[in-house]
DRENNUKE-204015 format. One record per residue: x, y, z of N, C-alpha, C, O in turn; residue in three letters; residue number from 1. Coordinates in steps of 0.1 Angstrom, whole numbers, plus 2048, in hexadecimal, padded with zeros to 3 digits. Layout:
BEGIN
n_east/n_north/n_up/ca_east/ca_north/ca_up/c_east/c_north/c_up/o_east/o_north/o_up/aa/i
X/Y/Z/X/Y/Z/X/Y/Z/X/Y/Z/ALA/NUM
...
% end
This chain:
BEGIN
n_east/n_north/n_up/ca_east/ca_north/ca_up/c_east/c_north/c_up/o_east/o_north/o_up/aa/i
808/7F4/800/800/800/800/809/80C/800/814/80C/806/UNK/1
804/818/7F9/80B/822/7FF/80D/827/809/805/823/812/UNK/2
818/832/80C/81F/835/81D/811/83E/820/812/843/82C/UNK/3
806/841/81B/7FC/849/821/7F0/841/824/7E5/845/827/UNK/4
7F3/834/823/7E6/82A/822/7E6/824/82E/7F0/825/835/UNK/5
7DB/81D/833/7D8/81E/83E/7E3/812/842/7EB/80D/83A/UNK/6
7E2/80F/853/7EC/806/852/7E8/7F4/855/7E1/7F1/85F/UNK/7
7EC/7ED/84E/7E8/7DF/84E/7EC/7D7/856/7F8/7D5/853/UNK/8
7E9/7D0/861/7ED/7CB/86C/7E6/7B8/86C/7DB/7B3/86E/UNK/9
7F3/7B2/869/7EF/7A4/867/7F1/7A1/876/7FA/7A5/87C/UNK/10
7E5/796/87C/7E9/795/88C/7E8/787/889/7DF/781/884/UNK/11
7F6/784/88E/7F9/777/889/802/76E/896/80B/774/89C/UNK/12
7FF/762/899/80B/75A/89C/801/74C/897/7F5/74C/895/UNK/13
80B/741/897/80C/734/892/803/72C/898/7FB/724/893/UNK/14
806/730/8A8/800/727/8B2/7F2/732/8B4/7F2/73E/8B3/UNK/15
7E5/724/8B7/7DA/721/8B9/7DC/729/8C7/7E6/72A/8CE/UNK/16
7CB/731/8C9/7CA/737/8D7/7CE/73B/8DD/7CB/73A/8E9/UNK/17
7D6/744/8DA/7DF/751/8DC/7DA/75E/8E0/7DF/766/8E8/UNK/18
7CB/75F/8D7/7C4/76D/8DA/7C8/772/8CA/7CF/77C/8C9/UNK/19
7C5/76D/8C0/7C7/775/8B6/7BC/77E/8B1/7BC/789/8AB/UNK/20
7B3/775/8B5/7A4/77B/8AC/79C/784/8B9/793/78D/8B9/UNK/21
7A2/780/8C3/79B/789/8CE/7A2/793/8CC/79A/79D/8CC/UNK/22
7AD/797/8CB/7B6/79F/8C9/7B4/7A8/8BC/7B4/7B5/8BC/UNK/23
7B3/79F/8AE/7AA/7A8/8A3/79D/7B1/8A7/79B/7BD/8A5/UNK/24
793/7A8/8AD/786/7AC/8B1/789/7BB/8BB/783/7C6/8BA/UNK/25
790/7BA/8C3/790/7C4/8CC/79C/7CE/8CD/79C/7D7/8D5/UNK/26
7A6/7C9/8C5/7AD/7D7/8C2/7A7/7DD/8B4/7AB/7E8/8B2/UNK/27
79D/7D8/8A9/795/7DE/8A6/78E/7E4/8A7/78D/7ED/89F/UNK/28
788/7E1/8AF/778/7EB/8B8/780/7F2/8C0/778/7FB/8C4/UNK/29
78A/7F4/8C5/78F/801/8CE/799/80C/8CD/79D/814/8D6/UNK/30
79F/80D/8BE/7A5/810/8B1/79B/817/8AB/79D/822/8A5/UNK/31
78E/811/8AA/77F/817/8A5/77D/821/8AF/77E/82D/8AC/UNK/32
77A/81C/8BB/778/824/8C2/77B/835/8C6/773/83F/8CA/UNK/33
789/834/8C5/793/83C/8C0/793/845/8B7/799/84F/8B7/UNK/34
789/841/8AB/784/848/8A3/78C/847/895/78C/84F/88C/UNK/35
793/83B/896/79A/833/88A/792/82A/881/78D/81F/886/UNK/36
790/82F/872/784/827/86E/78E/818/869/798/817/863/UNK/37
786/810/86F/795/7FD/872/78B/7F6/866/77E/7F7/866/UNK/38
790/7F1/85F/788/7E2/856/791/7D8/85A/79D/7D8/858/UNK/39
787/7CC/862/78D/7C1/866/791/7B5/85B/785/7B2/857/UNK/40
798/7AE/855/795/7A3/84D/795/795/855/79B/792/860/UNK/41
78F/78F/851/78E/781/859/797/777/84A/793/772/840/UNK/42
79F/777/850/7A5/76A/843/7AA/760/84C/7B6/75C/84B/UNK/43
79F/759/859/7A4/74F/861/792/743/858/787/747/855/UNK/44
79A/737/856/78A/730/851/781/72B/85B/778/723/857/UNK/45
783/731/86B/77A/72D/871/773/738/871/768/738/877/UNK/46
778/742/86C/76B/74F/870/769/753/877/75D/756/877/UNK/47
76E/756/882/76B/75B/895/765/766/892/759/769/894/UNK/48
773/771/88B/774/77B/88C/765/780/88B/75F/786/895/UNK/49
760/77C/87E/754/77D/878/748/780/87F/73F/788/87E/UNK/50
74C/773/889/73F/76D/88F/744/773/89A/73F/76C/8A3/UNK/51
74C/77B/8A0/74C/784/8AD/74B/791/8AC/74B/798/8B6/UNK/52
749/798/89E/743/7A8/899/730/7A5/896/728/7AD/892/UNK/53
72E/797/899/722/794/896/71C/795/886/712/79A/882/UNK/54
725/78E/87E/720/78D/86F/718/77C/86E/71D/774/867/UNK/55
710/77A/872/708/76B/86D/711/766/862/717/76C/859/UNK/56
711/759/864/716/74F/859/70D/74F/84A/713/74D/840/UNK/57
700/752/84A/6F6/756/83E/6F6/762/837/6EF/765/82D/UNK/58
700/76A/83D/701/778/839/710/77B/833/714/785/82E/UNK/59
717/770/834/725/76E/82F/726/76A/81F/72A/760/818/UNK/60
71F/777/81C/71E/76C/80A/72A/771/801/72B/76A/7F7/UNK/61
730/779/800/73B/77C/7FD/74B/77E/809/74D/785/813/UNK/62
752/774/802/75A/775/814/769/776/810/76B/772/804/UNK/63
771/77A/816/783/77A/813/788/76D/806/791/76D/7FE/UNK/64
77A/763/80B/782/75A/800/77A/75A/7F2/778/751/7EA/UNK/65
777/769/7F0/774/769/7E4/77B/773/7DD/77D/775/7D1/UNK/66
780/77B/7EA/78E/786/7E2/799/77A/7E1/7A3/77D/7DA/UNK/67
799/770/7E6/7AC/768/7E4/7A8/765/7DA/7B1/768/7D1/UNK/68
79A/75E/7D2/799/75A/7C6/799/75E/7BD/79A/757/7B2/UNK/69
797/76C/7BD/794/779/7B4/788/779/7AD/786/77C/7A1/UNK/70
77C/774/7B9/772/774/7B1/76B/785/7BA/760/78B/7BA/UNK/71
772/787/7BE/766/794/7CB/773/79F/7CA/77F/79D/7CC/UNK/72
76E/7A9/7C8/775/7B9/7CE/776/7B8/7DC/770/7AF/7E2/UNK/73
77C/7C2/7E1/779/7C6/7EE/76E/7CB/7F7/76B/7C9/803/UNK/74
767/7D4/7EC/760/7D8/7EC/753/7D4/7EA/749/7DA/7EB/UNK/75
755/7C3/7E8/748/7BA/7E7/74B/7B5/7F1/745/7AA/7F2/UNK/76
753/7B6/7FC/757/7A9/806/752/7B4/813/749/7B2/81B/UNK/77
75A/7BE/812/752/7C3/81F/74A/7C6/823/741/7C8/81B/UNK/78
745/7C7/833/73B/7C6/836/739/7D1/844/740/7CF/84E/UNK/79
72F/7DE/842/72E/7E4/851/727/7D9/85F/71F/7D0/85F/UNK/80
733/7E0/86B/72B/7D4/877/721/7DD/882/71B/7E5/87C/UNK/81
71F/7DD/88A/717/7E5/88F/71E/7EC/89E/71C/7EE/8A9/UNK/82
72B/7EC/894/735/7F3/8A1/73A/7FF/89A/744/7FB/893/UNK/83
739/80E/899/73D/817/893/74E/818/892/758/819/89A/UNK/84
74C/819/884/75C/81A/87D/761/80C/87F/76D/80A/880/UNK/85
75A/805/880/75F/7F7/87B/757/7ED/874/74B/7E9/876/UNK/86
760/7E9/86A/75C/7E3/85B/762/7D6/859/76E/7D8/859/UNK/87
75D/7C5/857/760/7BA/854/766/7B7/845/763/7C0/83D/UNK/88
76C/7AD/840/769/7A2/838/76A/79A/83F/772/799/847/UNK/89
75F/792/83B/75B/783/845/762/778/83D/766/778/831/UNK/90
763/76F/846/768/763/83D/75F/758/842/758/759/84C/UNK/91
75F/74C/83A/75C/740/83C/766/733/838/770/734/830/UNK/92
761/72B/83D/766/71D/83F/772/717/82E/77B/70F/82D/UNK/93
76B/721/822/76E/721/81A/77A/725/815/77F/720/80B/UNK/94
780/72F/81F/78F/730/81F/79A/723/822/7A6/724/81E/UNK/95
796/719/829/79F/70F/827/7A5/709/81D/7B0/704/81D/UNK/96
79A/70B/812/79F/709/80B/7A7/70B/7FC/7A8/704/7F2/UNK/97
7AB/719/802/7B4/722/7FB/7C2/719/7F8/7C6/716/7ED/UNK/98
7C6/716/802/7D1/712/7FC/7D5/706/7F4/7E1/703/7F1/UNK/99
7CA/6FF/7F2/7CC/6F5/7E7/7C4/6FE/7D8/7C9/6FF/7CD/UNK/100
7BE/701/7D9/7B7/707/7CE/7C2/712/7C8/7C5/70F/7BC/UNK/101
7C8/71D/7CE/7CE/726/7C7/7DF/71B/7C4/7E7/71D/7BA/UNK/102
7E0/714/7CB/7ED/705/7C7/7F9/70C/7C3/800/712/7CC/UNK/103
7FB/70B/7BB/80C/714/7B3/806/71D/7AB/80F/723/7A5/UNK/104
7F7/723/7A8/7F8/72F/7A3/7FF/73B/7A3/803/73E/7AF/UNK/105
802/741/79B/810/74B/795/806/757/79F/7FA/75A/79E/UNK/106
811/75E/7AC/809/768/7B1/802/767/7BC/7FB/770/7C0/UNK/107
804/75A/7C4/7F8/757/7CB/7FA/761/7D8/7F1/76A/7D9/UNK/108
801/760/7DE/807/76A/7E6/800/776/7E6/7F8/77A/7EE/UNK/109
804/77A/7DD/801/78D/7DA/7F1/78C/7DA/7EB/797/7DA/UNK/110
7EA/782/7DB/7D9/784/7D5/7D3/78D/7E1/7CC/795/7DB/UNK/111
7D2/78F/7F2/7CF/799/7F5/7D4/7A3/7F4/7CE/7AD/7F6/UNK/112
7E3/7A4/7F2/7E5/7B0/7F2/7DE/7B9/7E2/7DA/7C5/7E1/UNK/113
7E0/7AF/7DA/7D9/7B4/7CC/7CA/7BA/7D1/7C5/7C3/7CA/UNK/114
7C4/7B5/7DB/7B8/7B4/7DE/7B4/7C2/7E2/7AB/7C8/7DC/UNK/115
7BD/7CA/7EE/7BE/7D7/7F4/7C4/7DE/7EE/7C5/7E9/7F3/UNK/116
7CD/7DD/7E0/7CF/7E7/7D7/7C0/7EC/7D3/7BD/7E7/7C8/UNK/117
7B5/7F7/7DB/7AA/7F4/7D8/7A5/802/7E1/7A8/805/7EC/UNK/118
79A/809/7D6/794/818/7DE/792/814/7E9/798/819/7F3/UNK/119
789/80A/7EA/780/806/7F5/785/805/805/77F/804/810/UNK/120
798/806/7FE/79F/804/811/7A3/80F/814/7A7/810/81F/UNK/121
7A2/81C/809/7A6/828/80C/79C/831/817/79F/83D/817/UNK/122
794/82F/81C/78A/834/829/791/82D/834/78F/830/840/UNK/123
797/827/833/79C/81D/843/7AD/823/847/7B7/822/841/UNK/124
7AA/827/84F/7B8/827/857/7BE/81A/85E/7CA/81B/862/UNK/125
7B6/80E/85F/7BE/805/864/7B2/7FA/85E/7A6/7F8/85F/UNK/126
7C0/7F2/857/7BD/7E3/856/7BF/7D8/85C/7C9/7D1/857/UNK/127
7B9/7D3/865/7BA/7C7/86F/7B9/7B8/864/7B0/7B6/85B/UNK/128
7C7/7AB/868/7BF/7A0/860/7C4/79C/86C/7CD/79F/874/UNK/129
7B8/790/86A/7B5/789/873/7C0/777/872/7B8/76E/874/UNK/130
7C8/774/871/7CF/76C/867/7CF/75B/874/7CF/75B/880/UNK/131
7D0/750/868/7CB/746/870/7D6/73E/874/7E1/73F/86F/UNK/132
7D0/737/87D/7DF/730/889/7EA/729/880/7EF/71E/883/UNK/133
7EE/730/874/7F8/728/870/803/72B/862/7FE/731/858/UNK/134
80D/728/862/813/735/855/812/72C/847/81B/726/841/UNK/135
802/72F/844/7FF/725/836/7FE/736/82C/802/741/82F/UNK/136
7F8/730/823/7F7/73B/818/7F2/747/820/7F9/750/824/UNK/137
7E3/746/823/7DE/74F/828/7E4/758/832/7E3/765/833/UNK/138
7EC/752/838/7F4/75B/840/7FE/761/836/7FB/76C/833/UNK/139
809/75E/82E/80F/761/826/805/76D/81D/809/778/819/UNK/140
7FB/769/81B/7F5/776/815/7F3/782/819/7F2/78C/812/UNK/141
7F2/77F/826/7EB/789/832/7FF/795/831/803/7A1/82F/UNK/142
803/789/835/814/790/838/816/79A/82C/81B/7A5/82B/UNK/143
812/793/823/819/799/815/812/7A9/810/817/7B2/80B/UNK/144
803/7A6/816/7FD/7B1/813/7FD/7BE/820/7F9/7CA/820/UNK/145
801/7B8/829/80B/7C7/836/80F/7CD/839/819/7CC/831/UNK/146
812/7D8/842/81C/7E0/843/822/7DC/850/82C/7E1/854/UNK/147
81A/7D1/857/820/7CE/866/81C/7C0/867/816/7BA/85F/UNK/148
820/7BB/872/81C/7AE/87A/817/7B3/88B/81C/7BC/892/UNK/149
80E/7AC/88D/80B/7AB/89B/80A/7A2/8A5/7FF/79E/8A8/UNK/150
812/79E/8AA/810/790/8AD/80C/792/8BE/812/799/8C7/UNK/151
803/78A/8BF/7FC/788/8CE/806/77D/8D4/809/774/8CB/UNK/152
80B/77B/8DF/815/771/8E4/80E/76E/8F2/80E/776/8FC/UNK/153
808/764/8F3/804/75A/904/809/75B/908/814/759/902/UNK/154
80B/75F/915/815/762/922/816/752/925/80F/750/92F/UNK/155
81B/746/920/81C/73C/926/82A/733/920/831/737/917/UNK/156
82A/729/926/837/720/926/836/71B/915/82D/716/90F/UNK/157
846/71E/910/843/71B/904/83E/725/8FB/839/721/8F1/UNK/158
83D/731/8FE/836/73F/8F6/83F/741/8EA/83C/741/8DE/UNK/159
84D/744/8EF/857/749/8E7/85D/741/8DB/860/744/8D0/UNK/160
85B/733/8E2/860/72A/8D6/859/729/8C9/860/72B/8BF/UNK/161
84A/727/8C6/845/72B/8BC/846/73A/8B1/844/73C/8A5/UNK/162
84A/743/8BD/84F/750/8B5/855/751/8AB/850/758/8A2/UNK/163
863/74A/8AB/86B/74C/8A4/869/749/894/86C/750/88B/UNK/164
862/73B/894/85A/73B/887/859/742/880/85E/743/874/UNK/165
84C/74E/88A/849/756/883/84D/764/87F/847/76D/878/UNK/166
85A/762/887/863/76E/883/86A/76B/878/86F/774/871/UNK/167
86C/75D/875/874/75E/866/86B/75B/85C/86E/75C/850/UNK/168
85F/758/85F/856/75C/851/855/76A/84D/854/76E/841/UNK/169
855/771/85A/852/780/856/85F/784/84F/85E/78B/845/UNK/170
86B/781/852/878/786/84E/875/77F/83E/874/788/835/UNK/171
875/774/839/873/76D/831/869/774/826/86B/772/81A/UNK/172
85F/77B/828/857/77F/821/85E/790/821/85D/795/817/UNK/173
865/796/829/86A/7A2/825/871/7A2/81F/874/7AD/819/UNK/174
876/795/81D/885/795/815/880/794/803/886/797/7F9/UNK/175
874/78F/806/873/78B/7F7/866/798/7F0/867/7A2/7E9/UNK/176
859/791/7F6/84B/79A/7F0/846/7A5/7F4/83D/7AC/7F0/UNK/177
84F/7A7/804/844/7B2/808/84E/7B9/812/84B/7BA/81E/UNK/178
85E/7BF/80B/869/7C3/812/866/7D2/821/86F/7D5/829/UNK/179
859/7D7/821/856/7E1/828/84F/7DB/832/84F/7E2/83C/UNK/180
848/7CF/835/846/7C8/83E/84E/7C7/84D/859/7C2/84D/UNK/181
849/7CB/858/84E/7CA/865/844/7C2/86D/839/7BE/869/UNK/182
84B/7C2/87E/844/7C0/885/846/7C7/88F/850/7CA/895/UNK/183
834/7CF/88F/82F/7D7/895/831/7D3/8A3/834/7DE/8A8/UNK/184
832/7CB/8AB/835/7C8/8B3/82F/7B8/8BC/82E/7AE/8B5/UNK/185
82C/7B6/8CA/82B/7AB/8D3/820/7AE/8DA/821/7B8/8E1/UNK/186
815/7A7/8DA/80B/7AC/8E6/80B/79C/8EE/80C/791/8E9/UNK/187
80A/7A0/8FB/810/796/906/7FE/797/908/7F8/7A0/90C/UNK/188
7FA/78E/904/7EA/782/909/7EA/77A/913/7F4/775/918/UNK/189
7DE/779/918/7D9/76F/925/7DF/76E/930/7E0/764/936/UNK/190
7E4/77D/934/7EE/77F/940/7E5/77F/94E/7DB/785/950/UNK/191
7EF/775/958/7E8/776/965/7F5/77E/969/800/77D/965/UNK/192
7F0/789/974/7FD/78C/977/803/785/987/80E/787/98D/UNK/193
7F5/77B/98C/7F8/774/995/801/768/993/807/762/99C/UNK/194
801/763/986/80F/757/987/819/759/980/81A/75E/975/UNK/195
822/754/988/833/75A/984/833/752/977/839/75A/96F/UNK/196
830/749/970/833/749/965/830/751/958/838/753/94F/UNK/197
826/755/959/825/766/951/82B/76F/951/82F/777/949/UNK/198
82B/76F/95F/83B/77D/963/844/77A/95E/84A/784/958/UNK/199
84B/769/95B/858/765/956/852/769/948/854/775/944/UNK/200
84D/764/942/84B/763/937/84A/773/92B/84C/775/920/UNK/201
846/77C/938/845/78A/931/854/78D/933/85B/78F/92A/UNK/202
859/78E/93F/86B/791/93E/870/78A/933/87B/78E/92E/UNK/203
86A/782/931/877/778/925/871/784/918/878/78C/914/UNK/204
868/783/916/860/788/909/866/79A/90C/86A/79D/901/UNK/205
868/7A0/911/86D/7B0/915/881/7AC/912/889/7B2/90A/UNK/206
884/7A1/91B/892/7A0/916/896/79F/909/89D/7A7/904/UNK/207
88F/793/902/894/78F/8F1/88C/79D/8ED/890/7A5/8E4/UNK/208
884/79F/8F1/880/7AC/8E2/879/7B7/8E5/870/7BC/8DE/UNK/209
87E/7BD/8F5/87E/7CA/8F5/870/7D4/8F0/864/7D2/8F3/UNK/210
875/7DC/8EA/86B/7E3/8E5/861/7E2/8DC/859/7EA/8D7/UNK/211
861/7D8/8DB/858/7CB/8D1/84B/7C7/8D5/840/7C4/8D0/UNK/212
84F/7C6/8E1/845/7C3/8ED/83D/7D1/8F4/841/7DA/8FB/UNK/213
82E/7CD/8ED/828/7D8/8F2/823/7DA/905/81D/7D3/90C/UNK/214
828/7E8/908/823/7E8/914/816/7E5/91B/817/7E5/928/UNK/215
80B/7E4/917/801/7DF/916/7FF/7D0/914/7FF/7CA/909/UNK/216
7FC/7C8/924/7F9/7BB/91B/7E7/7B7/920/7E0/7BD/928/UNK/217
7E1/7AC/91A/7D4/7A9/919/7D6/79F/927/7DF/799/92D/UNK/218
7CB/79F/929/7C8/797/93F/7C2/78F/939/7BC/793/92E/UNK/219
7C0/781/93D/7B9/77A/93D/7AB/77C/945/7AB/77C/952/UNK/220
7A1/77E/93E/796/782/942/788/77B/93C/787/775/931/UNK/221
77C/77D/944/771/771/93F/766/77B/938/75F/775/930/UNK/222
764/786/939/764/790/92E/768/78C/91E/75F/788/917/UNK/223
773/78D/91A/77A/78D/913/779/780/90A/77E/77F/8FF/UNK/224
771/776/912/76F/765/911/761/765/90E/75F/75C/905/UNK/225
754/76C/912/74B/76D/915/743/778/905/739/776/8FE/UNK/226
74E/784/902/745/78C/8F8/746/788/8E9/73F/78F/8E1/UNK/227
74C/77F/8E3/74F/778/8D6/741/773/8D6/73A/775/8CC/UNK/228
73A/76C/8E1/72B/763/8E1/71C/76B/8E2/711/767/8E1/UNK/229
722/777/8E2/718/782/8E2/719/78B/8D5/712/794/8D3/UNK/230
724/787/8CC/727/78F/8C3/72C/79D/8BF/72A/7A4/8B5/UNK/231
736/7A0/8CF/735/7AF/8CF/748/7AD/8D5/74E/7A5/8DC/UNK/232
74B/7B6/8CF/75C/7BC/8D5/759/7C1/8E8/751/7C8/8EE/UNK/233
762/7BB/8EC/75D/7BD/8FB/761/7CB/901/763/7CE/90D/UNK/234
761/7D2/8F9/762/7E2/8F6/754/7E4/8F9/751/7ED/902/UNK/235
747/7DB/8F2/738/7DC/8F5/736/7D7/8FB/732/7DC/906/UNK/236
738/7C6/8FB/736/7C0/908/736/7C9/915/72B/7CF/917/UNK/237
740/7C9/91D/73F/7CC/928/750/7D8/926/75B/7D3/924/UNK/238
74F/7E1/926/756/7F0/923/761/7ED/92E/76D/7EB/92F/UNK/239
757/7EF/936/764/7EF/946/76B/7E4/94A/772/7E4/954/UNK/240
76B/7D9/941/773/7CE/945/781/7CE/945/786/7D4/93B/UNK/241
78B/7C8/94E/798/7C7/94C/79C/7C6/93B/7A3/7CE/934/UNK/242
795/7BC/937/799/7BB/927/796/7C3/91E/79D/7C6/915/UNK/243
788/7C9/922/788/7D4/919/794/7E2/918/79B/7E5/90F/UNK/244
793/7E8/927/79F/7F0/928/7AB/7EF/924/7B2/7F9/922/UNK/245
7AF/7DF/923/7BA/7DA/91D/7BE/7DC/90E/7C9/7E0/90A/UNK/246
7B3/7D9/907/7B2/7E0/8F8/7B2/7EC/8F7/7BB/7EF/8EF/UNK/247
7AB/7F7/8FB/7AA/804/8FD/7B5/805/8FF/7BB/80A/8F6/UNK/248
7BE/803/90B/7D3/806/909/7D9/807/8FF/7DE/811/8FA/UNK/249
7D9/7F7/8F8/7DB/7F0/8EE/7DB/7FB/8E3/7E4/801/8DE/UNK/250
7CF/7FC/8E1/7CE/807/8D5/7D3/814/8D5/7D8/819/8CB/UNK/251
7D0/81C/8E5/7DA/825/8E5/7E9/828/8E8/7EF/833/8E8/UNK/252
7ED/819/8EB/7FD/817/8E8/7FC/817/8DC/803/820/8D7/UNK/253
7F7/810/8D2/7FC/80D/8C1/7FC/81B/8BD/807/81F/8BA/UNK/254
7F4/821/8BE/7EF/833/8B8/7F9/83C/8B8/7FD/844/8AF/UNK/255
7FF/83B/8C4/80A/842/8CC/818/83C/8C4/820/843/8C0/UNK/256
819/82C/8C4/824/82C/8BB/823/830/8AE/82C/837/8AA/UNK/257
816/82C/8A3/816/82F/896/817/840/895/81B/847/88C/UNK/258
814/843/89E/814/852/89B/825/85B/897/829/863/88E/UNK/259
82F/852/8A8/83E/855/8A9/840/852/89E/84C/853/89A/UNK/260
% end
């Protein structure tokens, strides 16, 4: 995208349950909040995202996996949610199977970002993707079409080791399709601050990567667990919750760095 375009934020790690999509859903809605107009993409094929901004499964009739196919604009995939300044593409179950279908096609990579070469992303100051537990195409697409990475990291045993992975995919893809590509930084998820293994685990994560690591991290909370089933960012859910406030940081730490 161009240096004036909004900024594209793939929230990504490998490993399962981390908080990625809670983390899409709700540093979306509090970035909106903020008064940043956010378009979420859901390019995970289970659809959470979707189905936690409250888009019905019957109402998904044009979905992400009809921009990877090149049969849908952007502009046919989006969808308003009933959270001001925040806007979906929904996905369904149908994205799985992208990556046998697009196979060795010439390009496959570039097809979202081909996708947001597109008017329709020029009203959004922030592009949220929602990207799925693992570094298959879709993620590869997601990376290629960014200007950052976001990776949510579990305060738990074994957090750091899967990282690395995904630090050399991202280096891996800078080096070749998408050289302006960074990582935006570390958001430290499902912190108790009552057991010392979280404590260890955030000192390790502040030692290897410093400033990487956002000061803001997400509490494990039953809020946070609870508003995905109501279909609302727990921004609506319940405002005053530890989690919510947590997002609300969240966003005004990101703002505060994108701004520097």
């Amino acid at each position: 995208m161009p240096n004036n375009g909004p900024v594209i934020l793939s929230v990504a790690n490998q490993k399962g349950g981390v908080g990625k999509t809670t983390t899409s859903i709700n540093l979306g809605a509090a970035l909106a909040a903020r008064g940043q107009s956010v378009l979420l993409i859901d390019l995970d094929p289970q659809g959470n995202a979707s189905t936690g901004l409250g888009v019905a499964l019957d109402d998904r009739v044009v979905t992400t996996y009809d921009l990877l196919i090149e049969e849908a604009k952007l502009q046919d995939v989006v969808q308003a949610t009933d959270f001001p300044n925040l806007a979906i593409a929904p996905a369904t179950t149908d994205l799985s199977s992208v990556d046998i279908e697009l196979g060795k096609s010439e390009g496959r990579i570039l097809r979202l970002k081909n996708a947001l070469y597109d008017q329709a992303i020029e009203p959004f100051d922030y592009v949220i993707i929602d990207c799925p537990p693992s570094l298959n195409l879709l993620t590869l697409n997601a990376f290629v079409a960014s200007t950052a990475v976001l990776v949510p990291l579990q305060t738990e045993f074994f957090a750091l080791e899967g990282l690395s992975q995904l630090l050399l995919t991202v280096r891996d893809v800078r080096d070749g399709a998408n050289p302006s590509l960074r990582i935006d930084g570390v958001v430290l998820t499902m912190y108790d601050k009552r057991n010392n293994l979280c404590i260890q685990v955030e000192n390790d994560a502040r030692d290897n990567l410093g400033d990487l690591v956002y000061r803001t991290v997400i509490p494990r909370n039953v809020r946070l667990s609870e508003a995905p089933s109501f279909a609302q960012p727990v921004l609506n859910y319940d405002p005053n919750s530890r989690g919510a406030v947590a997002y609300k940081l969240l966003a005004s730490e990101m703002l505060k760095r994108h701004e520097g």
